[in-house]
N, C-alpha and C positions, 0 to 999 in steps of 0.2 A: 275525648272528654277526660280521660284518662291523666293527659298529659296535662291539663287543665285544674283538674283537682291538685295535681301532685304539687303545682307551681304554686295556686292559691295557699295549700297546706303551708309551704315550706316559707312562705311568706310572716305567718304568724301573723301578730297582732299588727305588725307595720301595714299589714293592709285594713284601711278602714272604709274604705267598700269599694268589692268587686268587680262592680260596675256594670254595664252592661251595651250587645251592641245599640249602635244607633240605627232609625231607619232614614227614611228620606228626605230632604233638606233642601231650604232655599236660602240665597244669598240676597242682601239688601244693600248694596252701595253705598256711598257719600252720594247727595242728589235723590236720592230713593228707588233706584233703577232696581227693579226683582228678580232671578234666575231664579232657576232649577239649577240644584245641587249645591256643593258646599266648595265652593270658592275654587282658591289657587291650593287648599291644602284642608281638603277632605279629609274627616276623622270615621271611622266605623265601629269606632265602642273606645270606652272608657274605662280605667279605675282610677279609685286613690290609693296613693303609699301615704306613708308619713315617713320622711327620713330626714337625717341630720346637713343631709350636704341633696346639691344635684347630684355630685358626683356617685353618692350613697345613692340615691334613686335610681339614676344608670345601672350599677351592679344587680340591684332587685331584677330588673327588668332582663338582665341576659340572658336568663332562664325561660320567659315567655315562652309558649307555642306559638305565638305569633310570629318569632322571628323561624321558625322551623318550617311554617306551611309559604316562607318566601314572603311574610310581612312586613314591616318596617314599625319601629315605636319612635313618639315622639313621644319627649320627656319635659316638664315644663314647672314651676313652681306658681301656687296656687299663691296669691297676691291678696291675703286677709285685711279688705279695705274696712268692712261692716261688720 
């Protein structure tokens, strides 16, 4: 948790929230077909940055504990339709 706080800290204001894990999850197809679980590409928690570039977001993100306990991050731009 440690390593967790130190990342959020160091983050500062570019983080506008921390987010949090997900739990359990189902998938609805084209057609309406229902699973259990989250697709071809499962998410298990979330935050927001706000940064200038992707490429700016990547850098935030290389510090995560997530990539240290063997995690992987996907990185993505939030698409302000509304």
């Amino acid at each position: 948790m440690a390593a967790w706080g130190a990342w959020i800290g160091a983050l500062g204001s570019a983080l506008v929230d921390p987010g949090n894990p997900t739990g359990a999850s189902k998938t609805i197809a084209p057609g309406g077909k229902i699973t259990d679980g989250g697709g071809s590409n499962p998410i298990t928690g979330y935050s927001i940055l706000e940064a200038s570039s992707l490429d700016a977001a990547m850098n935030m993100v290389k510090g995560c504990p997530q990539l240290t306990s063997g995690g992987s991050i996907e990185v993505t731009e939030i698409m302000p339709v509304m």
